[in-house]
Residue, then its C-alpha position, 0 to 999 in steps of 0.5 A: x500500500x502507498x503511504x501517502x504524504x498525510x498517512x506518513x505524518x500521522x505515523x511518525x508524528x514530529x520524528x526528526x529526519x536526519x541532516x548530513x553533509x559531505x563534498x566540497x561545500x563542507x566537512x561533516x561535523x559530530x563529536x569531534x567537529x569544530x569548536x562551538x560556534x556561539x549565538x550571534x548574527x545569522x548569515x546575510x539573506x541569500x543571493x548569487x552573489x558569485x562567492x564560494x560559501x561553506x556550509x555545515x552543521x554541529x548538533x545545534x543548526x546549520x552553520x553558513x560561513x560559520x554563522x548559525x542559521x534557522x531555516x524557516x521553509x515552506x513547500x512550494x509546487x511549481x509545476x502546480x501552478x503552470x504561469x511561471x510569472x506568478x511563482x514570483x508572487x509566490x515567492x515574494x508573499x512567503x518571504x515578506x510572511x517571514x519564510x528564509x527558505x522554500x521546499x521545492x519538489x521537482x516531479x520526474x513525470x513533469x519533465x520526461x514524456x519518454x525514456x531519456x527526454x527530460x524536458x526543462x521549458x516553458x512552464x516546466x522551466x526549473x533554472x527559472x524558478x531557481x533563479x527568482x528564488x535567488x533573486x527574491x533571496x530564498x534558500x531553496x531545500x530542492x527534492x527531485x525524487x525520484x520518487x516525491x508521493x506528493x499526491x502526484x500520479x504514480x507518485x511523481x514516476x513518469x507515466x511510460x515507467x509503468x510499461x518498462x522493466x525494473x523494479x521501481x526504487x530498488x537497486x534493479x539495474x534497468x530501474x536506476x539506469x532511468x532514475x540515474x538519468x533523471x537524476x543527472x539531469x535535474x543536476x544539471x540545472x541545479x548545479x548552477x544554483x549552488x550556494x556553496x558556489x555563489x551561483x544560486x541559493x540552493x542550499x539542501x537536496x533531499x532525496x526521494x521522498x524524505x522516508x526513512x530507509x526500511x530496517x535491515x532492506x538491503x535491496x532499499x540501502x544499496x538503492x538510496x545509496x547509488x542515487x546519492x553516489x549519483x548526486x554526488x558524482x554529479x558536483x552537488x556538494x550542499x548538504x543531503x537531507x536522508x531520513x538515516x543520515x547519508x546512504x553513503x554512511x558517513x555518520x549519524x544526523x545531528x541537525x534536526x529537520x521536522x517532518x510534520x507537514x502542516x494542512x492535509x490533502x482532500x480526496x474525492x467526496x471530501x471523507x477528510x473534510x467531511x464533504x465541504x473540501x478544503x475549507x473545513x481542512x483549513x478549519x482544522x490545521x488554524x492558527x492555534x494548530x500551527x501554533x502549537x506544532x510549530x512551537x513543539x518544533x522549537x521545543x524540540x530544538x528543531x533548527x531546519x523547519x519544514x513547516x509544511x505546505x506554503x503554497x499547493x495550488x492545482x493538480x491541473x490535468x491528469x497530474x493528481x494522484x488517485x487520493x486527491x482532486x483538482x485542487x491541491x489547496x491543501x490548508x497552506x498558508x497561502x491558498x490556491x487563489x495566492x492569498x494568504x490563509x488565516x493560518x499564515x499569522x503563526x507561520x508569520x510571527x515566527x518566521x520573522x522571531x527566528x529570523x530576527x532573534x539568533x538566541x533561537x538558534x542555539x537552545x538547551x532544554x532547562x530543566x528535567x522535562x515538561x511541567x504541569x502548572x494552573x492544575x494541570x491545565x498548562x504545560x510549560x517546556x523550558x528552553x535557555x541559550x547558553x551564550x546570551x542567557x535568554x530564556x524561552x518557555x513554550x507554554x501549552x494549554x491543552x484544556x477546552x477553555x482560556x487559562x491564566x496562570x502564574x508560571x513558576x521558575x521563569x521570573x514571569x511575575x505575572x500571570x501568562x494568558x493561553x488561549x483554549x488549546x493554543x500554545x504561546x512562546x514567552x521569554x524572559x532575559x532576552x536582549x532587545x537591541x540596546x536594552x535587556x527583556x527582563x520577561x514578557x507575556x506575549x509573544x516576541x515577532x521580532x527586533x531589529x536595529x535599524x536608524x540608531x533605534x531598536x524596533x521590538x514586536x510582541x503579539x497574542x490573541x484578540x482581547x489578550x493585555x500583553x505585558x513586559x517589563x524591561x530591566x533598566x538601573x536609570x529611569x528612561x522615559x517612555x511615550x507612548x503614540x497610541x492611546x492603548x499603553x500604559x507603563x510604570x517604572x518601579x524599582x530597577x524596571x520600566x513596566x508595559x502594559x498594552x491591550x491588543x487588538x484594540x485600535x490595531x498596533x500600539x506603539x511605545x517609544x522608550x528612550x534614555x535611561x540605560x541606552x541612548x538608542x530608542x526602543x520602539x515597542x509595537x504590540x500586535x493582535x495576529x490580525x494587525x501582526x498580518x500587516x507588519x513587514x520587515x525588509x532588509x536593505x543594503x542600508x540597513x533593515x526596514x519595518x513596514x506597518x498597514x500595507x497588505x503585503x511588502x514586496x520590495x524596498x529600496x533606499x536610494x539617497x533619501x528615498x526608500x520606494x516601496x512595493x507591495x499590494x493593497x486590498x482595503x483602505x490604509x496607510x504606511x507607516x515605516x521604520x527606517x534608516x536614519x536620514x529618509x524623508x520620503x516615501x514612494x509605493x508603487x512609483x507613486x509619493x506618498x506625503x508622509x510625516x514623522x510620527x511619535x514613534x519615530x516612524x515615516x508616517x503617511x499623510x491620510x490613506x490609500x484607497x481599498x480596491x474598487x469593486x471588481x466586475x466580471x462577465x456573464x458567461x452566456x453565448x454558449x455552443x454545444x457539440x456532441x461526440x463519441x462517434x468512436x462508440x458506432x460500428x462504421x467508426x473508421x479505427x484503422x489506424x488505431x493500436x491493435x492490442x495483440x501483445x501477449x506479455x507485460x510488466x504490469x503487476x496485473x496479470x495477463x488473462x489467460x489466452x491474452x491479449x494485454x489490453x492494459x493502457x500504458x502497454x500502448x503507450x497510453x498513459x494520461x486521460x480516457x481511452x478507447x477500445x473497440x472490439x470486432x466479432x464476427x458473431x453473437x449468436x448465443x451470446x447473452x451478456x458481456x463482462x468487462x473487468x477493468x482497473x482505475x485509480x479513485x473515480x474511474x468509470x467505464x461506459x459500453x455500448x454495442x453496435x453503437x447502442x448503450x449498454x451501460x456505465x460503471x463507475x468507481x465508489x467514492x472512497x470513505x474514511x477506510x479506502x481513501x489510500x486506496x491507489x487501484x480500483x477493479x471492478x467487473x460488470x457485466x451488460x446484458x447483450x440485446x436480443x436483436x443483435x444476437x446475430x451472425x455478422x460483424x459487431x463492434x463493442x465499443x468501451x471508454x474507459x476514464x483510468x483517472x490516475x497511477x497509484x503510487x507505490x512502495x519500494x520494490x512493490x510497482x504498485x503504479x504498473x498496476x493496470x489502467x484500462x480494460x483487463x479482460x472480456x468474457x461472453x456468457x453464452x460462447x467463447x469469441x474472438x475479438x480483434x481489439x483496437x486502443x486509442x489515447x491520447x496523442x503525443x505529449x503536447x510541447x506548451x502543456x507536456x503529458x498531463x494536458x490531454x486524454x483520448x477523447x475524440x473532441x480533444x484528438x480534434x482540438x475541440x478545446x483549442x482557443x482557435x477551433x472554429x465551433x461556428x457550426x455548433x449549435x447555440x444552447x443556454x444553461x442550464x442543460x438537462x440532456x440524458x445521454x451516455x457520453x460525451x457532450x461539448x460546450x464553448x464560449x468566449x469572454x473577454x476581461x478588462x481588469x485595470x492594470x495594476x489590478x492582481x485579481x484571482x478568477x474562478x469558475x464556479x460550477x453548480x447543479x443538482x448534486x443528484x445528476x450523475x456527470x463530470x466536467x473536464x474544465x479547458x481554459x484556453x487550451x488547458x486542462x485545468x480540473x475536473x468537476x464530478x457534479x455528485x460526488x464533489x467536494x470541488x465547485x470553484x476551480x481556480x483560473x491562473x493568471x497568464x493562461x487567464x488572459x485578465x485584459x483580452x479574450x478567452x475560450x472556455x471549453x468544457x467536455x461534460x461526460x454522462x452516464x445517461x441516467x439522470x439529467x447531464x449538465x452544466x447547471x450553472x456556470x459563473x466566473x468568481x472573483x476569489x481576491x483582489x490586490x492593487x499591485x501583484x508582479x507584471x503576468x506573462x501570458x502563457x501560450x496556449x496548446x499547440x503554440 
């Protein structure tokens, strides 16, 4: 059985995946390694900057240049989101959340259509990927398999890998003489993007799917150990990440890596989210979820975060696995539209914490173990930094309700509030800039120094009163810019009381007493906290209040320029280096001011975004297809399907022929088969066995007449893992045809996707397709033809495309002339077996500088038995099954969507012809809406 990405992280929990490291990019380090490198700055964000670097690791963190870093990184899926200007969007919204480093899956089945063809273009562009991440100063964790999981068809193995000898991830030679090559050829861009070699910002690799080695496989050791022997010959010399430490053994992990991924994927029906798709996942892995798993992290003295997905996006095409639908939204931080998710505020707050504050980078456990305190109802892990000091408690409420207690032995004088089962991290003896933390009851977000002033950011929950005091031997004064604050100075400390979430941020200047460097103290609730950046700069770091994202910041001379996004109506309020007087968003001034907390403070506010309009979708034109299912169909230059022998873990039936897709080459989307008898005398019925992935269906007929459909079961709670479906069922064969003469059984077979699979198990050569075929009443001969989908389409790949006739034609091409369709209007209510087709143009408008995230949302009867291949011009961008669900909205990426000119959408509506078939009602959503966003490429369209 495969064990999917969520069935892993339920078995292992937060088990630790190892970190090792060898080549010339360092020297592995252990007991006898280099002295102990102390708590100080973290390394400058990343860039090509052409310089050699040194990258290593002791039991504490990975060290860049001999500094101690903590990785904070977040899943990122490319080839989900086919509009590569947009994966700067991307990229930019993750570091401005406070995220150093992205995790990114390279998917052998994307790139290589046929043995030996890796193809790295267009929408499948990796060195361009690698080089934005580098230019938006992201390390980059790269992870091309093999094999990924991922909820990918066949788990990321390519879709001709099922019809070839060797067993998949094993030390079988004909399986590594194809993984090897593939392995070669993601090198060959990657190695370009080493930072130990100044050429990129790729920091880690990771092979296969991060899963331990099973104990005592020899099969499976000597198999991780030729990839790595691979990576290695190939001059990637950055750490490997390996569930046991290198396959090349070259010693134990030290560094720890979590392997708990955040959110969860949604299979067909919605078993996991009891039916309302992604929504209730979000529901469930919330803030104070994340909250609580990433502060178990830093419990942990977890230091290499994998925090889980940041961005899904959309399993396009037939690229999802069985497990999953459309939409790969997965709870992420940021959900498919690219906006940010409620969930992001505890991703955000302590990204910036880890980036902003190095006494997290080297942590000893304080104290025996976890302790219980307010009956029983809070339990406090303690956490110190030898170098500086500095104290960290990460206080857990596992009670149904809000709990405020005192916390005895972590010189908190006052009580701490924790939200009902939340978790909070507070500290005590921390340095803030220029001035000593003596403890707090929020939360740090970060500090910074910046214009010969130090910045600080404490936050909580909504209706929570956050308090700190600072140690100071002198008095200082303290003024405050907002009305919230109050203070008092009381013997040897300056006390700080602030609500939070009232009037959004509370600022308090201190000043004087023991430093002559101010300290700006800023209180968040995670709702404001959502709107507080910090960007560095050449000239030093900036914090930013009120805009909806930073993208960008640059100082020259007096001038800082600022770009970002605005959704409602704010201001911007910056904190800078010293000698800025002026202020421009997005190429425009903005009048500013300087504020009581010795911020840039803009005069008056931006205006929120204008209500966006969009178009009716009408003028619709239908066609229907399926002539393949009529006796007189010319199928000469189909496929005969006379092969004897094959690699599928299906057996062959007995006397044959393999009538199993992919031993035809057809790997992706439906398939047809057409059989011819000579005669049918006696025959009474047919039995027609067959195997899918989750979801897959069959449809009959003979002579050109309906004998029926099959379809798969949605799964439940118990088959969700399922990877492969068969059935057997058997049609009735009527009368009037039992005769001599020629016949045709015609079959359509939607095989959905590959399973995924175990080492050494092949559950993705299990069959797709027909399997068998038995006459009750007489055995025949059948002379049998397949036809699928057409080569693998340059601008799309293999994913794009199936075996229906109106896509062989180019029905859903934007330039195919449908003049002759005939004009219907929605909604449709047509019983029919088969496929029927609908197209429409629209044209958009959007005004420039205007990022809006389209849908299309389909509706109907939940009673009415029918799917929906969505085609955006040309692309294949889901698919809708109207009674099985949970997917309404399909998101339409901008780029294919063209925002300011005409569009083609096609849909190809597949019914069973035993309730009324749709499309009920089809309307165009706007998802979001931001002033600002990154110039859009259009994408070509199929066939470009």
């Amino acid at each position: 059985m495969e064990l999917s990405r969520r069935t892993f992280t339920a078995l292992t929990g937060t088990a630790a995946l190892g970190l090792a490291l060898a080549g010339s990019g360092g020297a592995a380090t252990g007991a006898r390694g280099p002295r102990v490198v102390p708590t100080g700055p973290p390394p400058p964000l990343p860039e090509a900057d052409g310089r050699r670097h040194r990258v290593t690791y002791d039991r504490h963190s990975l060290l860049v240049d001999g500094r101690r870093l903590v990785l904070w990184s977040a899943e990122v899926h490319p080839f989900r989101l086919p509009s590569p200007s947009l994966w700067r969007d991307v990229l930019q919204k993750l570091r401005a959340h406070g995220f150093t480093a992205v995790d990114v899956p390279v998917p052998w089945n994307v790139h290589s259509p046929a043995p030996g063809v890796h193809d790295f273009t267009g929408v499948r562009d990796l060195n361009r990927f690698l080089t934005v991440a580098a230019e938006e100063r992201l390390y980059v964790v790269l992870r091309p398999g093999p094999y990924l999981g991922a909820d990918l068809d066949a788990g990321g193995l390519p879709g001709w890998l099922t019809a070839v000898p060797g067993a998949a991830r094993t030390d079988d030679p004909e399986y590594l003489r194809h993984a090897e090559a593939w392995l070669a050829a993601v090198n060959a861009v990657a190695v370009r993007h080493l930072y130990t070699a100044g050429g990129g910002t790729v920091l880690l690799y990771r092979l296969e799917d991060g899963r331990p080695v099973p104990p005592g496989d020899p099969v499976a050791r000597a198999h991780r150990a030729r990839l790595y022997a691979r990576v290695r010959a190939d001059l990637i010399d950055v750490p490997v990440l390996d569930a046991e430490g290198l396959p090349g053994g070259e010693g134990p992990p030290t560094a720890g890596l979590t392997a708990v991924a955040g959110g969860a994927a949604d299979a067909w029906g919605g078993p996991l989210s009891g039916g309302e798709g992604y929504a209730r996942v979000r529901e469930a892995h919330d803030a104070r979820h994340e909250r609580r798993r990433h502060l178990t992290a830093l419990a942990d003295r977890v230091t290499v975060h994998h925090t889980g997905m940041g961005f899904g996006g959309t399993s396009w095409g037939w690229l999802p696995g069985p497990g999953v639908y459309t939409s790969y939204d997965y709870g992420a931080v940021l959900d498919e539209a690219r906006r940010p998710a409620p969930n992001m505020a505890a991703a955000q707050q302590l990204g910036h914490l880890v980036r902003t504050v190095p006494d997290l980078a080297r942590l000893e456990p304080d104290g025996d173990g976890p302790e219980r305190v307010a009956d029983g109802r809070l339990t406090v892990r303690r956490l110190t930094n030898p170098d500086t000091g500095a104290r960290f408690f990460v206080v857990h409420n596992d009670s149904g309700e809000e709990v405020r207690a005192l916390l005895p032995g972590t010189g908190i004088e006052v009580p701490v509030t924790v939200a009902a089962g939340d978790a909070k991290l507070v500290a005590s003896g921390l340095r803030l800039g220029h001035r000593k933390l003596a403890y707090t009851t929020a939360q740090p977000m970060l500090c910074v120094s910046t214009g010969r002033q130090d910045v600080a950011v404490f936050v909580g929950r909504k209706g929570e009163t956050a308090q700190l005091a600072l140690d100071c031997e002198k008095q200082p004064g303290a003024d405050r810019a907002d009305t919230e604050p109050a203070w008092a100075y009381d013997q040897g400390r300056l006390n700080v009381v602030s609500p939070l979430g009232v009037g959004g941020l509370s600022r308090v200047l201190v000043k004087d007493g023991d430093s002559e460097t101010p300290l700006v103290l800023l209180f968040a609730d995670d709702e404001t906290a959502l709107r507080l950046w910090t960007y560095e700069t050449p000239a030093g770091p900036l914090v930013v209040y009120g805009p909806a994202v930073l993208r960008s910041a640059e100082v020259r001379g007096s001038t800082i320029h600022l770009t970002g996004d605005v959704t409602v109506e704010t201001g911007v309020e910056v904190w800078g280096p010293r000698g800025i007087a002026e202020i421009t968003w997005n190429g425009e001034p903005v009048p500013t001011y300087v504020g009581r907390a010795r911020s840039r403070v803009m005069e008056g506010l931006m205006p929120a975004v204008r209500a966006v309009a969009l178009p009716a979708l009408d003028g619709w034109r239908c066609r229907t297809e399926n002539p393949e299912s009529g006796p007189d169909f010319d199928d000469s230059a189909w496929t005969v399907a006379d092969r004897t022998a094959s690699h599928s873990t299906t057996p062959v039936p007995e006397g044959g022929p393999v009538l199993f897709a992919d031993d035809y080459g057809f790997h992706h989307g439906d398939v047809w088969y057409r059989g011819r008898l000579e005669d049918l005398t006696g025959i009474r019925s047919v039995a027609l066995s067959y195997s899918t992935g989750t979801e897959g269906l069959l449809m009959a007929w003979l002579d050109g007449r309906p004998l029926g459909t099959h379809r798969m079961p949605a799964p439940d709670e118990d088959t969700v893992a399922r990877g492969t479906w068969t059935a057997t069922v058997r049609f009735t064969v009527p009368g009037a045809v039992r005769a001599p003469g020629e016949h045709v059984l015609s079959v359509l077979v939607r095989p959905m996707q590959h399973a995924g699979t175990e080492p050494g198990e092949d559950a993705h050569k299990a069959a797709r397709g027909l399997v068998a075929v038995e006459f009750a009443g007489g055995d025949r001969s059948v002379e049998w033809r397949v036809r699928g989908a057409t080569e693998p389409e340059r601008v799309t790949g293999p994913f794009n495309n199936g075996g229906l006739y109106g896509e062989r034609r180019g029905w859903h091409l934007p330039d195919h002339d449908d003049r002759g369709w005939r004009v219907v209007e929605f909604p449709r209510e047509q019983r029919r077996q088969g496929v029927t087709w609908y197209r429409t143009r629209f044209r958009l408008g959007l005004e420039p500088g205007l990022d809006a995230s389209v849908g299309l949302t389909l509706e109907d009867d939940p009673d009415r038995a029918y799917r929906v291949q969505i085609f955006l011009n040309g692309w294949n961008l889901g698919q809708y099954v109207n009674d099985v669900g949970p997917q309404h909205t399909f998101a339409l990426p901008n780029g294919i969507l063209r925002t300011r000119g005409a569009n083609t959408l096609a849909l190809a509506v597949l019914s069973d012809g035993t309730t009324p078939a749709g499309p009920g009602k089809a309307t165009l959503t706007l998802l979001d809406a931001a002033r600002g966003g990154v110039p859009v490429e259009p994408v070509d369209p199929p066939g470009r």
